[in-house]
C-alpha positions in Angstrom: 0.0 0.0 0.0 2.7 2.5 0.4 4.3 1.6 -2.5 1.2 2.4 -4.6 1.0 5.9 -2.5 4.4 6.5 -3.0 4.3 5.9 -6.9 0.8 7.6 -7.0 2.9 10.7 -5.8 5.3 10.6 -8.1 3.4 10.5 -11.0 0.7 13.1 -9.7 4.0 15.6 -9.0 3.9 17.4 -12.4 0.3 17.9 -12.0 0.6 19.5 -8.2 3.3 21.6 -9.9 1.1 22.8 -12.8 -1.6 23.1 -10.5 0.3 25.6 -8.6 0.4 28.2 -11.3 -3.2 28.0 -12.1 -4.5 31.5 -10.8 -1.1 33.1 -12.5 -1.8 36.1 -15.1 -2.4 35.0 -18.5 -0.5 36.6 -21.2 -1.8 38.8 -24.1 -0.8 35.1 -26.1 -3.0 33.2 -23.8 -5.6 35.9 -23.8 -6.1 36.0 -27.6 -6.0 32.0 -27.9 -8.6 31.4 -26.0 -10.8 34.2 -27.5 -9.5 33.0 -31.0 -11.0 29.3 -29.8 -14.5 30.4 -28.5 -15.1 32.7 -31.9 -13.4 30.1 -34.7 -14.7 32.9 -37.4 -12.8 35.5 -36.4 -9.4 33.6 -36.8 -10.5 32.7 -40.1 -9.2 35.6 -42.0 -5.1 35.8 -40.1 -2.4 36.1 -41.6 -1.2 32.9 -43.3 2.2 33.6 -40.9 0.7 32.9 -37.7 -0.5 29.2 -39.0 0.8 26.9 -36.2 -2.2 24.5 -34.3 -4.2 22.6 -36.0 -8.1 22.1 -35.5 -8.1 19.5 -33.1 -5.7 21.5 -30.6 -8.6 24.4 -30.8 -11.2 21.8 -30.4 -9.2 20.2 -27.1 -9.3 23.8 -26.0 -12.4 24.4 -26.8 -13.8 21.2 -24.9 -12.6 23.1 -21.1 -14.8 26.1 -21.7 -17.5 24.5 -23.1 -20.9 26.6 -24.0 -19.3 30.3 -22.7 -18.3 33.3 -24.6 -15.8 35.6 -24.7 -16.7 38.7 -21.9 -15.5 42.0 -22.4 -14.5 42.7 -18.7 -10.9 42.3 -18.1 -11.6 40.1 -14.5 -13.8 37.8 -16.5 -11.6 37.2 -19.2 -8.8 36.2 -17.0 -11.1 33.7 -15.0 -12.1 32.6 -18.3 -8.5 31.5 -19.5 -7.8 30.3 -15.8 -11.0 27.3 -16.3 -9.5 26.8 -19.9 -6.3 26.1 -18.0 -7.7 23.0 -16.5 -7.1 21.7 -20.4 -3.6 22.4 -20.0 -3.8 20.4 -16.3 -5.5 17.8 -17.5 -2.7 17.2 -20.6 0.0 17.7 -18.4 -1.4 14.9 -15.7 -2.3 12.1 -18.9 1.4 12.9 -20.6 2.9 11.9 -16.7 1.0 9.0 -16.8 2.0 7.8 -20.8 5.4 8.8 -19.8 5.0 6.3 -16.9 3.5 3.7 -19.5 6.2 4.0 -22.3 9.7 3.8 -19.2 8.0 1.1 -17.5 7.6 -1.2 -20.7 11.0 -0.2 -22.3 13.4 -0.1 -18.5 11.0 -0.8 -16.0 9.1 0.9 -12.8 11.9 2.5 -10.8 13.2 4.2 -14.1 9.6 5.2 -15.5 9.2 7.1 -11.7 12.5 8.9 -11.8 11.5 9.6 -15.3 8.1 11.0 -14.3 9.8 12.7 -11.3 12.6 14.3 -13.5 9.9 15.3 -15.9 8.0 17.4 -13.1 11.1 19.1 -12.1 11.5 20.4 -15.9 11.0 24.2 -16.8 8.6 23.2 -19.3 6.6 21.3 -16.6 7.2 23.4 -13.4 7.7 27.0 -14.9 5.5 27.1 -17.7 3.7 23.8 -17.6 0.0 26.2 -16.8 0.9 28.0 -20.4 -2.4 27.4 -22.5 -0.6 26.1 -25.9 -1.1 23.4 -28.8 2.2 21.5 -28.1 0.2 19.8 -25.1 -2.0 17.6 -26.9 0.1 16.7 -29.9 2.7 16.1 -27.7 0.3 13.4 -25.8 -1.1 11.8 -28.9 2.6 11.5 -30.1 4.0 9.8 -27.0 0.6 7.8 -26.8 1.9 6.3 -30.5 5.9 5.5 -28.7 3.5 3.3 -26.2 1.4 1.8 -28.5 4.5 0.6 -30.7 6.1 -0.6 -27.4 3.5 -2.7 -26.5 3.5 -4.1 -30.4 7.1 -5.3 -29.9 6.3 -6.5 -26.8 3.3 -8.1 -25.7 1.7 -9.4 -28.5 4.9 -11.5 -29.8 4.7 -13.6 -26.8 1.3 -15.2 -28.4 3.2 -15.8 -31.5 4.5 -19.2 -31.0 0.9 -20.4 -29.8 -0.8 -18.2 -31.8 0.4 -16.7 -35.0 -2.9 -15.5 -36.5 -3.8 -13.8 -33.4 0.1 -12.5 -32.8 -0.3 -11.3 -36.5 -3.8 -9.7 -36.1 -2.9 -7.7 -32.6 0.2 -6.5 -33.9 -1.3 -5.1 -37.1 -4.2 -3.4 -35.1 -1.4 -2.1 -32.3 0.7 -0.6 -35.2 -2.5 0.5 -36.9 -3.3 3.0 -33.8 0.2 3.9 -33.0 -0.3 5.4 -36.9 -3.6 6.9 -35.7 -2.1 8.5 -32.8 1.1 10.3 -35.0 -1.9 11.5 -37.5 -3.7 13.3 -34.5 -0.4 14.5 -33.2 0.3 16.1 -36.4 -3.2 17.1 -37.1 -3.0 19.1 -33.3 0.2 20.6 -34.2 1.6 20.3 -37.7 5.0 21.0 -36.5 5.7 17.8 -34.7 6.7 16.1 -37.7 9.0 14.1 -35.6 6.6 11.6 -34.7 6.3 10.3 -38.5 9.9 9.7 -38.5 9.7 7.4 -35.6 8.6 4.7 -38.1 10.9 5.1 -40.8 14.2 5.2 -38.3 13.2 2.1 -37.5 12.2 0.8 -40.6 16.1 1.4 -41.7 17.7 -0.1 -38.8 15.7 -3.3 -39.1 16.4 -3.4 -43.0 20.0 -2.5 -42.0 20.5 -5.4 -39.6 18.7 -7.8 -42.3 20.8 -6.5 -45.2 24.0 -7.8 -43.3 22.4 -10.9 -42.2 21.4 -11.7 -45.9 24.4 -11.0 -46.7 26.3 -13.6 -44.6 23.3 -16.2 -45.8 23.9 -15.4 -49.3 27.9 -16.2 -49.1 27.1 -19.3 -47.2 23.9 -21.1 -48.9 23.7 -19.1 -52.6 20.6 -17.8 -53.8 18.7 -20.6 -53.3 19.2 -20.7 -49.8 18.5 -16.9 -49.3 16.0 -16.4 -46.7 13.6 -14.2 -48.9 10.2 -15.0 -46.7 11.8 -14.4 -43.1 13.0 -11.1 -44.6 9.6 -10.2 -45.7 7.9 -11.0 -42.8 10.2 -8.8 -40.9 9.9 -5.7 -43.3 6.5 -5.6 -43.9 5.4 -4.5 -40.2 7.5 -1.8 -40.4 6.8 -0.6 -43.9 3.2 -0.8 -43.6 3.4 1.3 -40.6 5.3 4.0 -42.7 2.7 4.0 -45.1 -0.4 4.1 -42.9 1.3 6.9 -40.6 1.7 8.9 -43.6 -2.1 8.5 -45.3 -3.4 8.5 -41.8 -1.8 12.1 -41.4 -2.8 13.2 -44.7 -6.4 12.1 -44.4 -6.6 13.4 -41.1 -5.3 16.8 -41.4 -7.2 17.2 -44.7 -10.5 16.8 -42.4 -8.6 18.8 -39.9 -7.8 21.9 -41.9 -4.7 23.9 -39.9 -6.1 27.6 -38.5 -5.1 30.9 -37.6 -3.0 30.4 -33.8 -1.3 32.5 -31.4 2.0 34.2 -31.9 4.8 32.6 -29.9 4.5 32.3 -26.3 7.0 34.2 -25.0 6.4 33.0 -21.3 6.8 29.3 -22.7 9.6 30.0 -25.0 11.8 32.0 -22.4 12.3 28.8 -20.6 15.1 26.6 -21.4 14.9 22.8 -21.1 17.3 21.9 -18.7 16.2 23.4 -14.8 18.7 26.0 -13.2 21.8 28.3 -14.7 25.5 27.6 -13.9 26.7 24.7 -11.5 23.4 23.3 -11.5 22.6 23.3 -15.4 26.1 21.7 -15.7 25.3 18.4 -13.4 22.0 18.4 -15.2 23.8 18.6 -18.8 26.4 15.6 -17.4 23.5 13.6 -16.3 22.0 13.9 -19.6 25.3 12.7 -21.6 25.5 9.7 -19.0 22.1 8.6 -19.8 22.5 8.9 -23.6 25.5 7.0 -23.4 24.8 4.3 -21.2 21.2 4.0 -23.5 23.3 3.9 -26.6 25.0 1.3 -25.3 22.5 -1.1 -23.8 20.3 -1.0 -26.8 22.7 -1.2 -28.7 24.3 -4.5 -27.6 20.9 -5.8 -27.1 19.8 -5.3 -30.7 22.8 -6.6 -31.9 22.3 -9.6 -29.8 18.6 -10.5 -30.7 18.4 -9.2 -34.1 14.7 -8.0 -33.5 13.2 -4.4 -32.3 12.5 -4.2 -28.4 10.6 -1.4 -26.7 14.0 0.1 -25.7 14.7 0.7 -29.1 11.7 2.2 -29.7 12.1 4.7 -26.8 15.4 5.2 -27.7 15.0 6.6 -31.5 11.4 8.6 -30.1 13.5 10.3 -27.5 16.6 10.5 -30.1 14.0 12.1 -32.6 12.3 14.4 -30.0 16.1 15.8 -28.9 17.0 17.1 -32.5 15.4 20.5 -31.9 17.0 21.4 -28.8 20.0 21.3 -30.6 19.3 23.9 -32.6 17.6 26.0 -30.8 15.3 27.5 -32.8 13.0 29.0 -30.4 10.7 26.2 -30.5 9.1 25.5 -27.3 10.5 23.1 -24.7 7.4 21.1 -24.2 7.9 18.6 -26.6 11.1 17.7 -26.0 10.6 17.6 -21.5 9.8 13.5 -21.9 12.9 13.0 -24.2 14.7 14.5 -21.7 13.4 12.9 -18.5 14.0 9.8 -20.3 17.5 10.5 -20.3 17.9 12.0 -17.1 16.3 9.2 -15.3 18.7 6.8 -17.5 21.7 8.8 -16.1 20.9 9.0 -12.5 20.0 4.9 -12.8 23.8 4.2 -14.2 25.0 6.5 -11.0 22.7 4.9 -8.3 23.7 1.6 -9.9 27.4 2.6 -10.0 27.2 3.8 -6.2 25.4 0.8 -5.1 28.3 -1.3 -6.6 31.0 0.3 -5.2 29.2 0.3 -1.5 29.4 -3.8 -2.1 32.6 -3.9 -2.9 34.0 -1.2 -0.7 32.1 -3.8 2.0 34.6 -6.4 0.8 
């Protein structure tokens, strides 16, 4: 029982953080979103320029603040875009518990609690984790799709031996709403194109590993001998989940035309992604290059050793994908890239607690 309360905590912490902020002043940004969202005609006619959320990130918005309008007292308005905020709550307390879901089937629970732990402790998340934006739910639909393609290269290949038809069938409808999940990412917020790569990155490592391993078949049986169906039944998950991401996110997006959004929140913006300046950025920055290294290792070796995609890969390239922008700092917000992150922190401070344990052994010796 106190480990449940104790792990209930932990992943509720980025929500009391968030929660926090609620009452703070919205921002001329948040201000016009949410009058933008409860009077869709008016946002019709911006300038192409400020294109940036899609429909279904208004709609999510929208959904909070159900059946009012837009006052023209200035105390209104900001209650108004405080109950819109609860949106923003509620996102932050679902991606803390997918964030939970997708550690905990790639490393297990204590790393998928440090992970939500170091996630709540992000600027993105305990600064400006109250900001009304449209990075929220895209980001939860696209880390919902990591979890869904975890639990295809996890869970249903254990029926496979007793039951390929069935193996077969749940892994096709797993991958099919891992595709569904990148569309509505995308369709929230067009910019997250990273999630559509997910897929493909994968799709060349596994044809990379099979290449080599077709070749070392074809120099020792000939042509004859080549494993031709093995190789096709390894591809073609992967290849059809390419291909239904993309004309997922095409139909989608079609039906869920982009509209006029907000200029860049500059309260959500300022924020960088690591927490604290100096000595403390520094330790968090070392963390981070532990944890990548250690995770390019491990899944590394283990790949190489099994020859078949595991739910650590998957994590891996996700996070790997989701990381890109913060190198070049473009001004994009944080958001999106705090579960990357928290990924790798948590795999950082598990090599150190590891390493510390190990040397308490065998300084006990």
């Amino acid at each position: 029982m106190a480990a449940f309360c104790c792990s209930a905590l932990v992943l509720l912490l980025p929500t009391l953080l968030v929660g926090l902020s609620l009452g703070d002043a919205p921002g001329p940004a948040e201000l016009a979103r949410v009058e933008r969202a409860l009077s869709p005609e008016a946002a019709d006619g911006a300038p192409p320029p400020q294109r940036r959320e899609g429909l279904l990130a208004r709609q999510f918005l929208r959904a909070a603040i159900a059946g009012e309008t837009w006052p023209d007292d200035a105390t209104a308005q900001r209650d108004l875009v405080v109950r819109a905020r609860i949106a923003q709550v509620a996102a932050v307390t679902a991606l803390s518990l997918v964030l939970y879901l997708a550690v905990l089937l790639a490393r297990g629970r204590l790393q998928a609690l440090l992970a939500c732990a170091l996630f709540a402790a992000l600027p993105p998340i305990a600064s400006t984790g109250h900001v009304l934006r449209p990075e929220a739910p895209a980001l939860l639909f696209a880390l919902l799709s990591a979890v869904l393609l975890e639990s295809a290269v996890t869970v249903a290949p254990r029926h496979r031996a007793r039951r390929p038809r069935r193996s077969a069938l749940l892994v096709t409808a797993t991958m099919g709403c891992a595709a569904l999940c990148a569309a509505f990412a995308c369709a929230a917020l067009p910019s997250i194109g990273e999630v559509l790569l997910v897929p493909v990155v994968l799709l060349l490592v596994v044809s990379t590993q099979l290449g080599v391993r077709a070749v070392r078949s074809l120099r020792r049986r000939g042509l004859d001998g080549a494993p031709v169906r093995a190789l096709n039944r390894r591809l073609l998950p992967w290849l059809g989940l390419v291909l239904a991401s993309s004309l997922l996110t095409v139909v989608v997006m079609n039906g869920t035309a982009a509209v006029a959004a907000e200029h860049v929140v500059a309260a959500a913006r300022d924020q960088g992604l690591l927490v604290g300046a100096g000595f403390a950025r520094l330790v968090a920055s070392a963390l981070a290059a532990v944890g990548l290294g250690v995770a390019v290792a491990r899944v590394g070796l283990r790949f190489g050793r099994r020859g078949r995609v595991g739910a650590d890969l998957v994590l891996f390239v996700w996070c790997a994908l989701f990381l890109v922008p913060a190198l070049r700092e473009d001004g994009r917000d944080a958001l999106p890239m705090a579960p990357a992150m928290a990924v790798l922190l948590s795999e950082g401070l598990r090599a150190l607690l590891v390493g510390a344990l190990l040397l308490r052994r065998r300084w006990r010796r």
